[in-house]
C-alpha positions in Angstrom: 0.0 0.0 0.0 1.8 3.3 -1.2 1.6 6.9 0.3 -1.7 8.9 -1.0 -0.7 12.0 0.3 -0.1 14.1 -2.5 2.0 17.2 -2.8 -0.3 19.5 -5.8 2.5 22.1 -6.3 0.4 24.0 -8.8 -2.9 24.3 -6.3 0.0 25.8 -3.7 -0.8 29.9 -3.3 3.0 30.1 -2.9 3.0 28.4 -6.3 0.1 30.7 -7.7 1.4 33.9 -6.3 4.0 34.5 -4.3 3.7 36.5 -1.5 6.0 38.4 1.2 4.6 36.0 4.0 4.1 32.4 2.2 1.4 30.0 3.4 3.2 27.6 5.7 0.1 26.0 7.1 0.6 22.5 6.4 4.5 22.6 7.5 3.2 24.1 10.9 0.4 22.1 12.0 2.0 18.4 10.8 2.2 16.5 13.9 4.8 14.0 12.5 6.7 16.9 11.3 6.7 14.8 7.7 6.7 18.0 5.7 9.9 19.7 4.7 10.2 23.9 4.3 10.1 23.1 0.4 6.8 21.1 0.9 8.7 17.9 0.6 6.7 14.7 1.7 8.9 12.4 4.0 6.7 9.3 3.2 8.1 7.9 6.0 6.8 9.9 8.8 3.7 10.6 7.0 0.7 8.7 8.5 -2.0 10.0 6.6 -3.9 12.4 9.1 -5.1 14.5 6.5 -4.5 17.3 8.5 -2.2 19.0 5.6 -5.5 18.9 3.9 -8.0 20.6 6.2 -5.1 23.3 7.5 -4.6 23.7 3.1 -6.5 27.0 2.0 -6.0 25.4 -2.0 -5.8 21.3 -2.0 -1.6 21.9 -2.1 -2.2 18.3 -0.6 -4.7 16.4 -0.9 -5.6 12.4 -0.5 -5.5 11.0 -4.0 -8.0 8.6 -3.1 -11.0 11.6 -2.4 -12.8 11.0 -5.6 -14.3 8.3 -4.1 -14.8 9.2 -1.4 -16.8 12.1 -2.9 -19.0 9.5 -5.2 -19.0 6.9 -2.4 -21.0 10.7 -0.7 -23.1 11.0 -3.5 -24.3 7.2 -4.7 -25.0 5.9 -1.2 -28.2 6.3 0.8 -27.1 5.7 4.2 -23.5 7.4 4.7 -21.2 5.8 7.2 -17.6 6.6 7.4 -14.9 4.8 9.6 -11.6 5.3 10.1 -8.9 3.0 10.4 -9.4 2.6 14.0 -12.7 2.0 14.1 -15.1 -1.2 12.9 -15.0 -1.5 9.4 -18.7 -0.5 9.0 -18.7 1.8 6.1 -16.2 4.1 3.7 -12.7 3.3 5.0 -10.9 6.9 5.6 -7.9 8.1 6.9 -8.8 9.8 9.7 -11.4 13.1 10.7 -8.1 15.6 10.2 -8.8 15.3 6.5 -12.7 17.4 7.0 -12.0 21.0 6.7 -15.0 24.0 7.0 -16.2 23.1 3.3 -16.0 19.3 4.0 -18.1 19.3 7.1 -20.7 21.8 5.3 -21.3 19.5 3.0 -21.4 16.6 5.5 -24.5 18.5 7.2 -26.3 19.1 3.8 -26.2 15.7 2.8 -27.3 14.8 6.4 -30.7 16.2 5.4 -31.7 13.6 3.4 -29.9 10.7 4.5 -28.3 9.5 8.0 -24.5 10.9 8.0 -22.4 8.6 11.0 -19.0 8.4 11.5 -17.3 5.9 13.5 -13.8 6.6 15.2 -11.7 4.4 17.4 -10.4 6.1 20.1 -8.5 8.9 19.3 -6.9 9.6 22.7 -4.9 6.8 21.8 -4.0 7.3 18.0 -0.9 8.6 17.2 -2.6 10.8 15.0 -5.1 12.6 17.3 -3.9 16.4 16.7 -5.2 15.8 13.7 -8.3 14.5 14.8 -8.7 17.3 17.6 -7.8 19.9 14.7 -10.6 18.9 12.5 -13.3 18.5 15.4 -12.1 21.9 16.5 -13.3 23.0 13.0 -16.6 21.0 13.3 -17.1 22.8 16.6 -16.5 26.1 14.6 -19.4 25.2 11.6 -21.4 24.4 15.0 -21.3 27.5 16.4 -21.9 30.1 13.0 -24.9 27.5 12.2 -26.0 25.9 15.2 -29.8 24.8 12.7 -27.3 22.9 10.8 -28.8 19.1 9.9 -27.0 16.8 12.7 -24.2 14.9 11.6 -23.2 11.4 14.2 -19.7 10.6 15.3 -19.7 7.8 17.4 -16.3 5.8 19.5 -16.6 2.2 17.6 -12.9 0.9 18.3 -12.2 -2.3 16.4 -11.4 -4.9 18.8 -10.1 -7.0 16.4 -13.4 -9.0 16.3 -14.5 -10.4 12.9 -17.2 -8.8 12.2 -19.5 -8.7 8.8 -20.2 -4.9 7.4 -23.7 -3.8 7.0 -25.0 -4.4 3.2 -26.6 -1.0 2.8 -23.3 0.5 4.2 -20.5 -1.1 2.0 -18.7 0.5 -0.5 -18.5 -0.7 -4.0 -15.4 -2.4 -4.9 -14.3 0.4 -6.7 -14.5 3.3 -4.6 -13.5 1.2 -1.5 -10.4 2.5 -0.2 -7.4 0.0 0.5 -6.7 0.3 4.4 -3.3 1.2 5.5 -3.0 -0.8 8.7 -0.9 -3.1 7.2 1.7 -1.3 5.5 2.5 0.7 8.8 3.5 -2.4 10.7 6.1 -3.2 7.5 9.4 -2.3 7.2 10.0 1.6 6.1 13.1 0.6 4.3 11.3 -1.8 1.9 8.0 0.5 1.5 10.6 3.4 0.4 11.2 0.9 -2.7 7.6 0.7 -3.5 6.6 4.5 -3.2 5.6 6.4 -6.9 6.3 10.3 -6.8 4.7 12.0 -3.9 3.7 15.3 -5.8 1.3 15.6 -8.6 0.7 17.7 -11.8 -2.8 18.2 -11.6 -4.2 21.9 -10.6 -7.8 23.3 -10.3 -8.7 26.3 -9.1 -11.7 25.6 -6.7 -10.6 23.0 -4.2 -12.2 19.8 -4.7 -14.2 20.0 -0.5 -15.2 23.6 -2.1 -16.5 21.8 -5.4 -18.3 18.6 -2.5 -19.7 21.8 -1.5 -21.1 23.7 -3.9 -22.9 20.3 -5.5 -24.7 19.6 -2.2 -25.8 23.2 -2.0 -27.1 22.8 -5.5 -29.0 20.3 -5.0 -30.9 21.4 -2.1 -32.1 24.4 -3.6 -33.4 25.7 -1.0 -30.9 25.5 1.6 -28.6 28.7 2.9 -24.9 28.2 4.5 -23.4 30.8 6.5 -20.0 31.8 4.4 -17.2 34.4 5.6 -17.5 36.5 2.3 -15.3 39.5 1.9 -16.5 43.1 3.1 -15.3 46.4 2.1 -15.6 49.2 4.2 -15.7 53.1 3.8 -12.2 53.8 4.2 -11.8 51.6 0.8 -9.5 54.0 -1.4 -10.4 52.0 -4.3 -6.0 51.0 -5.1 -7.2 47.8 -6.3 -4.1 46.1 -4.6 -6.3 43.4 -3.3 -7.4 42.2 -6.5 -3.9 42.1 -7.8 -2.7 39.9 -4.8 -5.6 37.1 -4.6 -4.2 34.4 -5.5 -7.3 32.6 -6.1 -9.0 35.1 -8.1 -11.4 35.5 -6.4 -11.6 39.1 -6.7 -11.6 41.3 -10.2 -11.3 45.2 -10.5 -13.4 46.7 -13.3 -12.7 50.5 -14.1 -14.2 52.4 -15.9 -12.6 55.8 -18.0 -13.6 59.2 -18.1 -14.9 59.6 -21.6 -13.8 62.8 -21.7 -11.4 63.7 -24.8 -9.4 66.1 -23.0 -7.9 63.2 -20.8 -6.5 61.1 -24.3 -3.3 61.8 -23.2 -2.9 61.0 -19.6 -1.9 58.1 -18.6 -4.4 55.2 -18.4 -4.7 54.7 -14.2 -5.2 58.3 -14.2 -8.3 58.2 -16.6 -10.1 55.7 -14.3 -13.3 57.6 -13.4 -15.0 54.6 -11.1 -13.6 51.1 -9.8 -15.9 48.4 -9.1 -14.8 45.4 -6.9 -16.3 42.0 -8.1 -16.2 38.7 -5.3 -16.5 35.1 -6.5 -17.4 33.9 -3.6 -16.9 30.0 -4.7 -13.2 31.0 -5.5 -12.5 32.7 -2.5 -10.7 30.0 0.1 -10.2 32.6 2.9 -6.1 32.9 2.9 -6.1 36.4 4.0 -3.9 37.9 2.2 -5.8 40.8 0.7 -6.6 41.8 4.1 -3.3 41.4 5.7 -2.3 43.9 2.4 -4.6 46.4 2.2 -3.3 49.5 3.0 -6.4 51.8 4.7 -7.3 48.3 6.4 -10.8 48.3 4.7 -11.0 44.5 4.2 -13.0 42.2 6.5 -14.6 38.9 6.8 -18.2 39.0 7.8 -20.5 35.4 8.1 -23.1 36.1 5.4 -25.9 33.5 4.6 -25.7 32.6 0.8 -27.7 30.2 -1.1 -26.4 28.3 -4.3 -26.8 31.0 -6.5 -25.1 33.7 -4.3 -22.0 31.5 -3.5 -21.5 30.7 -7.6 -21.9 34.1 -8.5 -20.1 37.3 -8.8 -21.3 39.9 -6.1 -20.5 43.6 -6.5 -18.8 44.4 -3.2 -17.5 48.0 -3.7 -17.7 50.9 -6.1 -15.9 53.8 -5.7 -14.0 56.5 -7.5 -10.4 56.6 -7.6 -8.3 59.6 -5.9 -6.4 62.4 -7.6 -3.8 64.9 -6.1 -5.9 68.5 -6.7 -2.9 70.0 -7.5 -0.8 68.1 -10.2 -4.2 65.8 -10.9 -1.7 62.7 -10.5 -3.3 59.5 -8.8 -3.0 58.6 -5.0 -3.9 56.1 -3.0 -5.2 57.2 0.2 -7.6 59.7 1.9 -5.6 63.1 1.1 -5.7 65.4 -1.1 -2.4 66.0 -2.2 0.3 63.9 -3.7 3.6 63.3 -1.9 5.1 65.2 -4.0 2.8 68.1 -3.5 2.7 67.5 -0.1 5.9 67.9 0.6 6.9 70.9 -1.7 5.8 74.6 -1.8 4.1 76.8 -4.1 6.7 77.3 -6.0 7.8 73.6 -6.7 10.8 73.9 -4.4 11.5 70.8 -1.5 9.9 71.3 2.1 13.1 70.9 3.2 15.3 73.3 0.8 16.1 77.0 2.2 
């Protein structure tokens, strides 16, 4: 049984945009420290937790077996998931450190029309319960910013070792079953090491594939709202458009419009803008921060909004505002004054504030 933690280096936002302050997430909250500073799987310490995947804004890693998973979601009427330490009663996965926000969501959507269980050993005593405690943390999070949310069981079923016959309705079909990794662990590292393909792969998507779980199950209840942290713009918004230009997802799109005017042919093209919308796509939006950690006036927030299908697919207008211009040389700037720095700083007569 081979590694199925994949590395995606092209979903990484390093990878998509670098940034000043790169995403180290998954290299932080590993318990088996099994990722290196160059996102380097060490197949070796890796256990499968998941928790790479939950912490991930982007799917950078990601099981390789979660297609099925996902159909096993979709085709079954009775969902019942168990990891390795628990009775085999259901969909075999690695542990609950692989459900992040989106994955949970989706768990309590489906749970309105069909029973959603999940069976765990005891986690107290599995070497991989900081992954476990991160992803109930989450669950506790979903809890309280929708506490009306459909209920979803998890239930202590340690296997005992007792031989046991899964419930028909419950079983997976051959080929979405997942291959249990109890027995490689207890092999020899050394000879595994031989048997392991590449741990990285080539293939990139834009919308992480728990965000993609969950915009299927909200489609398909129609009527069903989620409470999302959607992006929020306040007045003190000078309309720089930096935070566009650093999603990495993009999420977010500047529109401008120019002053018609002939008179302003020959200035230069940011200085014709005359209005600057702000555009969110909500479904690509995977929360990493960064346009609010950039923003210069500190206008960007993250409010819980309730959004149905349509809303969280769409594009939403979030600002519109007009652009600023010194009122002495007309040049752009990018805050509240009314004066350049150039102007700001000279005198009447062009010469420095600070010359005699």
């Amino acid at each position: 049984m081979t590694c199925q933690m994949v590395y995606y280096n092209g979903n990484c936002l390093n990878t998509k945009k670098p940034f000043a302050q790169p995403c180290q997430l998954c290299i932080e909250r590993c318990p088996h420290q099994a990722i290196s500073e160059y996102r380097q799987l060490d197949a070796k310490q890796c256990t499968e937790c998941g928790v790479c995947m939950a912490v991930c804004p982007s799917d950078g890693f990601a099981d390789r077996t979660m297609d099925n998973l996902h159909d096993f979601l979709i085709e079954t009427e009775k969902i019942v998931l168990n990891c390795p330490k628990a009775r085999p009663l259901g969909f075999e996965i690695p542990c609950l450190g692989i459900f992040d926000r989106d994955s949970w969501m989706t768990l309590a959507i489906l749970a309105k029309e069909k029973s959603v269980t999940i069976m765990t050993g005891v986690c107290s005593d599995c070497d991989d319960r900081l992954a476990c405690a991160t992803s109930v943390q989450i669950f506790k999070q979903v809890h309280l910013d929708w506490p009306e949310h459909p209920l979803v069981h998890i239930q202590v079923h340690s296997d005992e070792g007792s031989a046991i016959e899964p419930e028909p309705a419950v079983v997976a079909p051959l080929h979405l079953k997942r291959k249990t990794k109890s027995g490689w662990r207890q092999m020899s590292k050394e000879k595994m090491e031989e048997w392991l393909p590449s741990l990285a792969g080539d293939d990139i998507y834009p919308i992480p594939k728990s965000r993609q779980w969950l915009i299927e199950a909200l489609g398909a209840a129609s009527e069903e709202k989620i409470p999302f942290r959607a992006l929020t713009v306040s007045d003190s918004c000078t309309s720089c458009g930096v935070c566009a230009a650093i999603c990495p997802q993009g999420a977010l799109q500047k529109r401008e419009e120019m002053n018609p005017d002939p008179s302003t042919e020959e200035l230069n093209t940011e200085d014709k803008i005359q209005k600057l919308r702000l555009i969110l796509e909500p479904q690509k939006c995977v929360h990493c921060q960064r346009c609010v950690e950039t923003c210069p006036p500190k206008a960007l927030s993250f409010k819980l909004k309730s959004l149905s299908h349509r809303l969280l697919t769409g594009k939403i207008l979030i600002h519109e505002g007009q652009p600023g211009y010194c009122i002495r040389c007309g040049k752009r700037i990018f805050d509240k004054a009314e004066l350049c720095l150039v102007c700001a700083t000279s005198n009447p007569d062009g010469r420095g504030f600070f010359s005699n």
